[in-house]
N, CA, C and O atoms as CSV, one atom per row, in Angstrom:
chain,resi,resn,atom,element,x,y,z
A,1,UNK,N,N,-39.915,116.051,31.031
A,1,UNK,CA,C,-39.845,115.402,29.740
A,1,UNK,C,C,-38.400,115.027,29.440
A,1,UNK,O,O,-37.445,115.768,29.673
A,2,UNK,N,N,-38.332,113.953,28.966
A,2,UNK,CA,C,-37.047,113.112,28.545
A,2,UNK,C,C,-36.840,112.954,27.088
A,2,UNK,O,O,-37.955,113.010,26.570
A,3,UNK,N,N,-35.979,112.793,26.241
A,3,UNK,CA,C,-35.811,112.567,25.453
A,3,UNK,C,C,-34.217,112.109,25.081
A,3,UNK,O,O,-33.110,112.607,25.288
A,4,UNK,N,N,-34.796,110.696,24.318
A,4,UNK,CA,C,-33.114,110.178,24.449
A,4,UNK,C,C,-33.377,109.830,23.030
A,4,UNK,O,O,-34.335,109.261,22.506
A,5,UNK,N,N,-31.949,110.467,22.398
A,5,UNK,CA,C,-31.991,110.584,21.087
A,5,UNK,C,C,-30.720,109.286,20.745
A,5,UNK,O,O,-29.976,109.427,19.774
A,6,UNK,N,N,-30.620,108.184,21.573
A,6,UNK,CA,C,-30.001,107.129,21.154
A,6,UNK,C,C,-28.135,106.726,21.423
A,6,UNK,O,O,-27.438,107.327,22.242
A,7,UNK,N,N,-27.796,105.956,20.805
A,7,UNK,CA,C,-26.113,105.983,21.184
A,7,UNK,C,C,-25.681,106.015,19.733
A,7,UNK,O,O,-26.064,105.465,18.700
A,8,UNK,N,N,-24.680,106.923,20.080
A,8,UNK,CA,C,-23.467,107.797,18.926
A,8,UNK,C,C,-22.129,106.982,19.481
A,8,UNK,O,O,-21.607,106.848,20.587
A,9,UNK,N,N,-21.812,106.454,17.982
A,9,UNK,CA,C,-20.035,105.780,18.043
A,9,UNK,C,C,-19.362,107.167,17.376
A,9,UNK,O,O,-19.830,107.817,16.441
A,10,UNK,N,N,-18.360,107.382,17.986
A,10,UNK,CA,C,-17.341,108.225,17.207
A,10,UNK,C,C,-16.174,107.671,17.233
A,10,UNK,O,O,-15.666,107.154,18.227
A,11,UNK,N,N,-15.645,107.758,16.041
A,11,UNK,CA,C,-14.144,107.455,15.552
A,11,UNK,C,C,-13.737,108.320,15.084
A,11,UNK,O,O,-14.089,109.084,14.185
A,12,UNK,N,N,-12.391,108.157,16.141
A,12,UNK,CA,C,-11.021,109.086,15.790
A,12,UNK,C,C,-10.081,108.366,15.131
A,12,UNK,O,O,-9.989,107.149,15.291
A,13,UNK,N,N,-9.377,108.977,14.412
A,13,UNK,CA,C,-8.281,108.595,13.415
A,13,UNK,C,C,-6.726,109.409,13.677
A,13,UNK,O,O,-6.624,110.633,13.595
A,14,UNK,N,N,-5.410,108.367,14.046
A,14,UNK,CA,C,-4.670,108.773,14.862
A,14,UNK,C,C,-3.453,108.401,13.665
A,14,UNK,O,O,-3.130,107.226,13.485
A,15,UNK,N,N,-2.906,109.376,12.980
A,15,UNK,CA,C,-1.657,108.839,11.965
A,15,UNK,C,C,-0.415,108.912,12.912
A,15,UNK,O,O,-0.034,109.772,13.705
A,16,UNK,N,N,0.060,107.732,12.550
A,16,UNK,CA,C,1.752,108.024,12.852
A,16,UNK,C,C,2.453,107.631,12.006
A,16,UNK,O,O,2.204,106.645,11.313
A,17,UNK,N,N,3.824,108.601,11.886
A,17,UNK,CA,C,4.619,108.567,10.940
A,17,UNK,C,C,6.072,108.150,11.494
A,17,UNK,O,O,6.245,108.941,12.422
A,18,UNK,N,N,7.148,107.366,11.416
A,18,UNK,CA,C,8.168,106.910,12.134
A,18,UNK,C,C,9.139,107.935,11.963
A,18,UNK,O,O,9.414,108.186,10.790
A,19,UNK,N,N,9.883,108.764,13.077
A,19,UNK,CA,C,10.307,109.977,12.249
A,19,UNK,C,C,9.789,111.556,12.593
A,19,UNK,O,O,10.565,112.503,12.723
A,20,UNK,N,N,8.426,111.633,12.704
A,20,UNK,CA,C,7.620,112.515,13.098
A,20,UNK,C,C,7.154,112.851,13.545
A,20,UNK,O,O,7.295,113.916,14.145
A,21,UNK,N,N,6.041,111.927,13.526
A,21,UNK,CA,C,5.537,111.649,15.435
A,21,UNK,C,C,3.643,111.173,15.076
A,21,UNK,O,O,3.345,110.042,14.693
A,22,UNK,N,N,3.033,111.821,15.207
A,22,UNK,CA,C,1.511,111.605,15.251
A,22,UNK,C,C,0.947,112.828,14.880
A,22,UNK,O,O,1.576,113.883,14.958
A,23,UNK,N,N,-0.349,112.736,14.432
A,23,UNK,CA,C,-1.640,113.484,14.593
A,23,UNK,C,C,-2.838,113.130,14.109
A,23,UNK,O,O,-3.242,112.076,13.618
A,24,UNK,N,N,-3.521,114.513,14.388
A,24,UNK,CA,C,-5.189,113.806,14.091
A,24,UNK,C,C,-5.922,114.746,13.045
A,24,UNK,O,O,-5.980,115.966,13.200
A,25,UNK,N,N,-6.456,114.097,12.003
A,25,UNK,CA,C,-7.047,114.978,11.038
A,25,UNK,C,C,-8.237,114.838,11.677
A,25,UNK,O,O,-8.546,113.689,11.996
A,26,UNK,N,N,-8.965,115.703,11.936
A,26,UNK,CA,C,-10.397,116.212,12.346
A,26,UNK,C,C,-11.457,115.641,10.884
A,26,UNK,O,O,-12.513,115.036,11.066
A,27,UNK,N,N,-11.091,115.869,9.949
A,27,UNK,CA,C,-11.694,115.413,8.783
A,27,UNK,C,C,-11.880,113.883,8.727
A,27,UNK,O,O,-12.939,113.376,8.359
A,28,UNK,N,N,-10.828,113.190,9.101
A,28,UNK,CA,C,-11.343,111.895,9.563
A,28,UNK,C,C,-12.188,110.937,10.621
A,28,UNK,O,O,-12.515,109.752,10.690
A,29,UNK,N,N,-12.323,111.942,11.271
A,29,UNK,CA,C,-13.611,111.651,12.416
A,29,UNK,C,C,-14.462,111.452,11.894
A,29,UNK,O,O,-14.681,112.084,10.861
A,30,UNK,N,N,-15.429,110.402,12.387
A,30,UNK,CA,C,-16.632,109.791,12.013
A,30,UNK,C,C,-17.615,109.374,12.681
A,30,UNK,O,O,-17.289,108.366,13.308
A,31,UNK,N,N,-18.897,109.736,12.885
A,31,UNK,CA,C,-20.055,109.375,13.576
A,31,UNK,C,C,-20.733,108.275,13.311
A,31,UNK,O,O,-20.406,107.934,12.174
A,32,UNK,N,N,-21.715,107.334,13.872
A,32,UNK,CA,C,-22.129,106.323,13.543
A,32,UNK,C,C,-23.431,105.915,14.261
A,32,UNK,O,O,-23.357,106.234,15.448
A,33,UNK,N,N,-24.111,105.568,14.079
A,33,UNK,CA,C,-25.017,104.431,15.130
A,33,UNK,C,C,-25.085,103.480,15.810
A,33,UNK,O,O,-25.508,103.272,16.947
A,34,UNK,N,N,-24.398,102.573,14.643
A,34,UNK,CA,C,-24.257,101.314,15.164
A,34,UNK,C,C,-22.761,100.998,15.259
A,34,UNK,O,O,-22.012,101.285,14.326
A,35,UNK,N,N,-22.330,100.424,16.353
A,35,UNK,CA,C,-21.229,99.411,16.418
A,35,UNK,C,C,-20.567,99.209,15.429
A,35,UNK,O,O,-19.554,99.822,15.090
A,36,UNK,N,N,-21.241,98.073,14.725
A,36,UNK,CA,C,-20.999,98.087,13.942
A,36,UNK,C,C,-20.098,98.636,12.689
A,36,UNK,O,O,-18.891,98.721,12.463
A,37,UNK,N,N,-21.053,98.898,12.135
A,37,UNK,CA,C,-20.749,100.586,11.110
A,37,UNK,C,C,-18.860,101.184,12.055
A,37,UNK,O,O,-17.724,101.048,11.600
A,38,UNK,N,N,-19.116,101.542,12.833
A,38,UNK,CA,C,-18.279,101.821,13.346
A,38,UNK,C,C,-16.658,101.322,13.874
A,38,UNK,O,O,-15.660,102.005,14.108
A,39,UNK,N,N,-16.916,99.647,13.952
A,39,UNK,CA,C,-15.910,99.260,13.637
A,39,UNK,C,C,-15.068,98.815,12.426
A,39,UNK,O,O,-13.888,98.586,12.159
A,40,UNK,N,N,-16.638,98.809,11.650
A,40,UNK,CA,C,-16.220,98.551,9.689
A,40,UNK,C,C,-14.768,99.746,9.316
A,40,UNK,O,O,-13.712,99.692,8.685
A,41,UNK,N,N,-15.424,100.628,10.038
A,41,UNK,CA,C,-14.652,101.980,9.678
A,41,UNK,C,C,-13.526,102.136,10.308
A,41,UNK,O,O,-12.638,102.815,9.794
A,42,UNK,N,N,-13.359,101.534,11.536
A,42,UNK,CA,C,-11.850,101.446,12.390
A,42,UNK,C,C,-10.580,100.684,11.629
A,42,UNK,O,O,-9.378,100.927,11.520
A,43,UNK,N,N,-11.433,99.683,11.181
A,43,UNK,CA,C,-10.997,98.781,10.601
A,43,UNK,C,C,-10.375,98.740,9.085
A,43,UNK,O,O,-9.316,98.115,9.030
A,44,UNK,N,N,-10.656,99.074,8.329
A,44,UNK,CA,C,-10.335,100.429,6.989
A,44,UNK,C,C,-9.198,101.104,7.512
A,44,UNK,O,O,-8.169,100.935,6.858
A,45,UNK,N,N,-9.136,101.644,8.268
A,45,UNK,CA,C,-7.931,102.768,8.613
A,45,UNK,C,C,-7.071,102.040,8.921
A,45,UNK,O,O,-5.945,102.418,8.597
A,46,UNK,N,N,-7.191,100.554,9.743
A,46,UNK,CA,C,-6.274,99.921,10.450
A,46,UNK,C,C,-5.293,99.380,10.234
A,46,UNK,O,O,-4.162,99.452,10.713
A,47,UNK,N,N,-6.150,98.297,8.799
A,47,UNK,CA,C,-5.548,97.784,7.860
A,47,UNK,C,C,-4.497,98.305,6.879
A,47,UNK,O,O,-4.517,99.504,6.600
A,48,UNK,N,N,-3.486,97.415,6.276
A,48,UNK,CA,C,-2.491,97.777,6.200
A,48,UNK,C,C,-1.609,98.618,6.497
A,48,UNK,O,O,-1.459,98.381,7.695
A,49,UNK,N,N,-0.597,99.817,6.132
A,49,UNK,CA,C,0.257,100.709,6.743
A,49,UNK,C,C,1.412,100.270,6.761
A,49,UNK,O,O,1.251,99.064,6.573
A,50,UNK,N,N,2.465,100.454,6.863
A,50,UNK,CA,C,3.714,100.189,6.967
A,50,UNK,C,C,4.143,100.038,8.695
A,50,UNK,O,O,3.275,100.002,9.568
A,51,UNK,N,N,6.145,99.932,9.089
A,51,UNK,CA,C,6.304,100.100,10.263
A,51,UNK,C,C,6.526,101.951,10.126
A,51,UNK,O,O,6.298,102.684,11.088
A,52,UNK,N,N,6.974,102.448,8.842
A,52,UNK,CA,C,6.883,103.933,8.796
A,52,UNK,C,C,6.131,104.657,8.961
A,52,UNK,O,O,6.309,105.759,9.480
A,53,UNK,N,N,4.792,104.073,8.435
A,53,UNK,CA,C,3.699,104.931,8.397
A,53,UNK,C,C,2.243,104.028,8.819
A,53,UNK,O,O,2.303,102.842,8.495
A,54,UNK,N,N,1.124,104.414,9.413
A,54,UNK,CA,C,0.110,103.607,10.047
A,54,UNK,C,C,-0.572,104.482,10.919
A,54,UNK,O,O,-0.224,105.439,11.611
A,55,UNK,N,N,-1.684,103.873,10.692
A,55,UNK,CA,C,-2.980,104.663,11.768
A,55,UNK,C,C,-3.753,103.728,12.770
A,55,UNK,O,O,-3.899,102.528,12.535
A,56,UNK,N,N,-4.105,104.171,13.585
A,56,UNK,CA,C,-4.942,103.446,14.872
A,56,UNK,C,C,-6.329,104.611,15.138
A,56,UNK,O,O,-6.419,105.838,15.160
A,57,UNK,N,N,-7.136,103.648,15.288
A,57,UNK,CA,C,-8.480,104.008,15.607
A,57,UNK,C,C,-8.918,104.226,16.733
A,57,UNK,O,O,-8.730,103.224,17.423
A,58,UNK,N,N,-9.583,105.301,17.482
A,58,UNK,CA,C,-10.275,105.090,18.333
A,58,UNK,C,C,-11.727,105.000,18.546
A,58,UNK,O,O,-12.532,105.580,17.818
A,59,UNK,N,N,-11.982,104.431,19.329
A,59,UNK,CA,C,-14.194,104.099,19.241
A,59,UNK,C,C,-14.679,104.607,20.743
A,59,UNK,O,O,-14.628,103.798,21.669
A,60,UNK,N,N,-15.105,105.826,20.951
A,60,UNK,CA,C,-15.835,106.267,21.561
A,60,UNK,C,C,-17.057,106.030,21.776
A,60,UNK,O,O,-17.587,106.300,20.699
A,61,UNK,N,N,-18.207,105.546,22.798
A,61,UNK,CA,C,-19.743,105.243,22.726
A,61,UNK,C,C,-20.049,106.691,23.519
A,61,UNK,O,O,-19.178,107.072,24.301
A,62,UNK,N,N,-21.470,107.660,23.317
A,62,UNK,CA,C,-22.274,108.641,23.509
A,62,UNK,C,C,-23.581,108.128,23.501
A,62,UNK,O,O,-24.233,107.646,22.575
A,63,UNK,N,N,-23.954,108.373,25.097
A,63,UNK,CA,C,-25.640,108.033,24.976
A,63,UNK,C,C,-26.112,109.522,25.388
A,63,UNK,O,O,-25.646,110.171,26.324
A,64,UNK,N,N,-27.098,109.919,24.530
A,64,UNK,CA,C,-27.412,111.212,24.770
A,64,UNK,C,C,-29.178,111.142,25.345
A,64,UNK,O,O,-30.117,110.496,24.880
A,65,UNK,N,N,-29.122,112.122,26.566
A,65,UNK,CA,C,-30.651,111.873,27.262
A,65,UNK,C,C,-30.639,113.958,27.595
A,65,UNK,O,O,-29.867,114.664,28.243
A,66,UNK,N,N,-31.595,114.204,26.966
A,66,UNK,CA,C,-31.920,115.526,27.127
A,66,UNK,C,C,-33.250,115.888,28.260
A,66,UNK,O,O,-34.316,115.328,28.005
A,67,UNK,N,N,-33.210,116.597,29.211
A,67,UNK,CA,C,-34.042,116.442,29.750
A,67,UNK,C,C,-34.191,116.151,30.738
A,67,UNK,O,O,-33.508,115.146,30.932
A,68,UNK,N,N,-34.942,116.544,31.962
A,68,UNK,CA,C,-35.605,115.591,33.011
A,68,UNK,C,C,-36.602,114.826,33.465
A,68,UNK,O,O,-37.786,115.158,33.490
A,69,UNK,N,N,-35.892,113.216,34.035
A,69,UNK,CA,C,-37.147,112.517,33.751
A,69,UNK,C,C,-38.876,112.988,34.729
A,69,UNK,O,O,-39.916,112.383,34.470
């Protein structure tokens, strides 16, 4: 028995600060379904920011299959 419970986008959220350096709030990670959805949300973070301060997105795809066929 197989079971495929579909594809998962995850977005990571990557701050950098000029000066400091980077990191990643775990709280800003985000799951998704669709593409979509998922780049809406990359895209939000992406936008605006300074050269001091600014974030970059990452988009991960997960196809999950439990099971053997």
């Amino acid at each position: 028995m197989e079971i495929n419970s579909g594809t998962l986008y995850r977005v990571e959220i990557t701050e950098y600060e000029a000066g400091w350096g980077q990191r990643m709030d775990r709280a800003d990670t985000k799951y998704f379904t669709t593409l979509e959805e998922a780049e809406a949300y990359k895209a939000h973070w992406e936008e605006g920011g300074s050269y001091e301060l600014y974030w970059k997105a990452n988009i991960t795809k997960f196809g999950a299959r439990i099971g053997k066929k």
